[in-house]
C-alpha positions as CSV (number, residue, x, y, z in Angstrom):
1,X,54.9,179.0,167.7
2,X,51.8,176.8,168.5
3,X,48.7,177.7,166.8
4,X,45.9,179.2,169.2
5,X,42.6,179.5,167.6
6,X,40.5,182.5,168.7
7,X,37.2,181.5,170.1
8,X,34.1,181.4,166.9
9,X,31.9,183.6,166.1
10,X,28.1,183.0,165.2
11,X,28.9,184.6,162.0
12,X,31.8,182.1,161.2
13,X,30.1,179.0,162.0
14,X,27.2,180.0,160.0
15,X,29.2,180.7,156.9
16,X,31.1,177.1,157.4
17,X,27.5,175.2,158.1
18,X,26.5,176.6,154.6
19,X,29.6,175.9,153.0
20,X,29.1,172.5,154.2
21,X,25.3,172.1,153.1
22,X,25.5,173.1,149.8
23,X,28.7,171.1,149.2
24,X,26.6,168.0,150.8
25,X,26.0,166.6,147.0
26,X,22.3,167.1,147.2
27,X,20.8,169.6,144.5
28,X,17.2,169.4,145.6
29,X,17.2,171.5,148.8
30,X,17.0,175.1,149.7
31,X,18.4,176.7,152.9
32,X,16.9,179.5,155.1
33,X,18.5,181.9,157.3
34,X,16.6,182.8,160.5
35,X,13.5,181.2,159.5
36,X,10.8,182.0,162.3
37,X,9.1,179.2,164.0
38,X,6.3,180.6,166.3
39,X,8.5,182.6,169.1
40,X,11.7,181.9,168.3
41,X,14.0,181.9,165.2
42,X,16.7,179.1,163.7
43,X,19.7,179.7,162.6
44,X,19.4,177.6,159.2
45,X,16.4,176.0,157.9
46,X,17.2,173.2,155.0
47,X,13.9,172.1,153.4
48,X,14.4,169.4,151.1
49,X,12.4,166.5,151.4
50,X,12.0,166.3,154.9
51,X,12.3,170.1,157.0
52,X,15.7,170.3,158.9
53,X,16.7,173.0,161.6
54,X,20.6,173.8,162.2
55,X,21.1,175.7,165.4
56,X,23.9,177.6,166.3
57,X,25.5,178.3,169.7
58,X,29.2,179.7,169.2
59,X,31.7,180.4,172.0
60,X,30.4,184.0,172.3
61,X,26.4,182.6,172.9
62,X,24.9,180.7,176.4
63,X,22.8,177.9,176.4
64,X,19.6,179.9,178.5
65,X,16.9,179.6,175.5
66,X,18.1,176.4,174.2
67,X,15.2,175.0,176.0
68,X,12.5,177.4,174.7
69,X,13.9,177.1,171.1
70,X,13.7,173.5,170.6
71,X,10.1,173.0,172.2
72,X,9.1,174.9,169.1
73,X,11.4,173.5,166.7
74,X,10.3,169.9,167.9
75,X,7.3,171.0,166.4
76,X,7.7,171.9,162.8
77,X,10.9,170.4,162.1
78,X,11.3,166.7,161.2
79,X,14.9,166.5,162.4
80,X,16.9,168.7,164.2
81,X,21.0,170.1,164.6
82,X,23.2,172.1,167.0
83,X,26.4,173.2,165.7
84,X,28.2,174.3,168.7
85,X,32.2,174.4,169.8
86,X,34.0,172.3,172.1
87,X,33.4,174.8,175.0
88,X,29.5,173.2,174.7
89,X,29.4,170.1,173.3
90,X,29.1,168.1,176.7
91,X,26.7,170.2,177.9
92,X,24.1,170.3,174.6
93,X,24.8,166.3,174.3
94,X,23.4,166.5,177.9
95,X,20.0,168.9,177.4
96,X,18.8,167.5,174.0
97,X,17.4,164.8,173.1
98,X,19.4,161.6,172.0
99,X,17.7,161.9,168.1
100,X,19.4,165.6,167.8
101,X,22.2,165.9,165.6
102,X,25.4,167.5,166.9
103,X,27.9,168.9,165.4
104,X,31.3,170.8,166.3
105,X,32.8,173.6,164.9
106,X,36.6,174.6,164.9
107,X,38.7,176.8,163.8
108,X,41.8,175.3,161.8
109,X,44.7,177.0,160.0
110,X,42.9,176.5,156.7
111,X,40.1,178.1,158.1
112,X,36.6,177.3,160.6
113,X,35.1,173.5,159.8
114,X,32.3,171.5,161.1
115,X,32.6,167.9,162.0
116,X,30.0,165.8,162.6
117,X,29.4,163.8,166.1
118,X,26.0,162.6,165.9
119,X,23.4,162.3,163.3
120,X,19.8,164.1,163.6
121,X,17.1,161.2,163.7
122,X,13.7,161.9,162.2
123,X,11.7,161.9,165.3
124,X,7.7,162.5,164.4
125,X,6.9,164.7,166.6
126,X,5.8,167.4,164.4
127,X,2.3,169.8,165.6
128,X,0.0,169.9,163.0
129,X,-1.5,172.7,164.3
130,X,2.1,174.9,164.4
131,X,2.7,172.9,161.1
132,X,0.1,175.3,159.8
133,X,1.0,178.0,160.4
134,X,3.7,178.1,158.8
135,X,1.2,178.5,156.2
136,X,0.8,182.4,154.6
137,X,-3.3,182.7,154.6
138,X,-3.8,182.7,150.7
139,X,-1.5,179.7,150.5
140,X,-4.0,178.3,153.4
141,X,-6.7,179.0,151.5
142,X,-5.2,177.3,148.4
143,X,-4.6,174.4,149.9
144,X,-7.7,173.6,152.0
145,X,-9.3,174.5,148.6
146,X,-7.7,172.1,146.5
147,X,-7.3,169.2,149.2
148,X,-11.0,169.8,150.9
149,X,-12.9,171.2,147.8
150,X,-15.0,174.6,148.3
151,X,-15.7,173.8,152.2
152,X,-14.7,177.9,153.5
153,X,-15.8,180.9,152.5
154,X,-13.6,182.8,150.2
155,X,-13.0,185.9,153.2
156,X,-12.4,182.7,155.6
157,X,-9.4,184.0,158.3
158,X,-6.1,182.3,158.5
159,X,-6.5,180.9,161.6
160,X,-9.6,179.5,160.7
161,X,-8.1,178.2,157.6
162,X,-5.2,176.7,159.8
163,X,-7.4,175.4,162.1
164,X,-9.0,173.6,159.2
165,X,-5.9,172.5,157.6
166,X,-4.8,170.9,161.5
167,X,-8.0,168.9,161.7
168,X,-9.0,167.4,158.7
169,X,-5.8,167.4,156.2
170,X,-3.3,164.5,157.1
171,X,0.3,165.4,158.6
172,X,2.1,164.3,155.7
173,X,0.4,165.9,153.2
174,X,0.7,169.5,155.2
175,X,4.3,168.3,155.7
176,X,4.6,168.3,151.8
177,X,2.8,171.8,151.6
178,X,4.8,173.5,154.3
179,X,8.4,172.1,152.4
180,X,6.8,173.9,148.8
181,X,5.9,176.8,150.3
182,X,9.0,177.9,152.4
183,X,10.9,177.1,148.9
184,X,8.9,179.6,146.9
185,X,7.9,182.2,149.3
186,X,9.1,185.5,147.8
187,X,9.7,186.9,151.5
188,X,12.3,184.5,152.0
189,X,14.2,184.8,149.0
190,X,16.7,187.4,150.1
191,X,17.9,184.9,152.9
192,X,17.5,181.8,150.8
193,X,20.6,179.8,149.1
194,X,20.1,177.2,146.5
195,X,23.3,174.6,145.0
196,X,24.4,175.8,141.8
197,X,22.4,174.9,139.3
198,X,19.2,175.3,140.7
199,X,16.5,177.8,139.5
200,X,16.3,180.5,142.1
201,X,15.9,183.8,140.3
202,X,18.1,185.4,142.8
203,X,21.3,187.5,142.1
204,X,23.1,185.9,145.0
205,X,23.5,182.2,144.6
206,X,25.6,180.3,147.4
207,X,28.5,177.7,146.5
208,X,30.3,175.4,149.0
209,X,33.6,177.3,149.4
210,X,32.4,180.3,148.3
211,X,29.8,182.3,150.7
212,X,28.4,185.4,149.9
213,X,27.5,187.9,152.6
214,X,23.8,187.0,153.5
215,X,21.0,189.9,152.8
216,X,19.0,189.5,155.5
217,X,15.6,190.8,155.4
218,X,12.7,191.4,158.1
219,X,10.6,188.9,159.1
């Protein structure tokens, strides 16, 4: 009998996508499930040296807040990925931009994999203002305080803080801040994965071929 694969799930292309990150090579990068950018929320974050966004559209999703979703990742992420199925693939290659990434998931008999298509391309078109604030307000404070020296008051509000940090610290070096923080922030943790090897304090490490169940926690 010919082998019919059942259409994928969100849940099985996720699990496959992390499989295939942290068996990428790379020890120096930590992934993020459902990191929130402004209004909307990608699948899987990898910040490393540079902030990448993997989004996921299985056979079971539509296409109808693609658009939304990647006005605000254009501006926080540095490059950008949709993992999507056959059933899509013509029609995301269509929408995005040419410097997104694509890749395809399938289901196989040894199980779902993702394929590359087409590379993500930095594209520098970041926000520094939504950059920002991505920023939690003591870490603002922190870093206005040791880029800017004592130039806010101590009770100073996030937004002004982010306002601060948007006009008068460079791109790159809030770039650099943004990447340290989402690494370390304790909120995250639970939905975090790190290659094997790496310090993460957590009880749940992540190995290619060997996904644990996410703990997902709220935002």
């Amino acid at each position: 009998m010919a082998y019919r694969p059942h259409p994928l799930t969100e849940q099985e292309i996720r699990t496959a996508v992390l499989a295939q990150l942290l068996g990428s090579g790379s020890h120096d990068h930590v992934l993020i499930e459902e990191l929130g950018i402004g209004s909307a929320r990608v699948d899987v974050a990898v910040a490393s040296d540079r902030l990448s966004g993997f989004e996921i559209k299985s056979d079971f999703d539509t296409l109808d807040r693609l658009a939304r979703q990647m006005h605000a990742y254009h501006e926080v992420f540095d490059a950008l990925t949709i993992v999507t199925t056959s059933a899509y693939v013509e029609q995301v290659e269509a929408l995005l931009p040419a410097w997104w990434g694509v890749w395809i998931a399938q289901r196989t008999e040894e199980g779902v994999m993702v394929q590359e298509r087409r590379a993500a391309v930095s594209h520098g078109r970041q926000d520094a203002a939504s950059l920002a604030a991505m920023l939690w307000r003591e870490d603002a404070y922190e870093f206005v305080i040791e880029t800017l020296g004592p130039v806010v008051r101590a009770r100073a509000t996030r937004g002004d803080l982010q306002a601060i940090i948007a006009e008068q610290i460079s791109i790159d070096a809030l770039r650099k801040r943004v990447l340290r923080s989402l690494s370390t922030r304790e909120d995250l943790q639970a939905r975090s994965h790190r290659p094997r090897g790496q310090s993460a304090n957590r009880q749940n490490d992540v190995v290619a071929g060997g996904v644990a169940p996410p703990r997902h926690v709220a935002a």
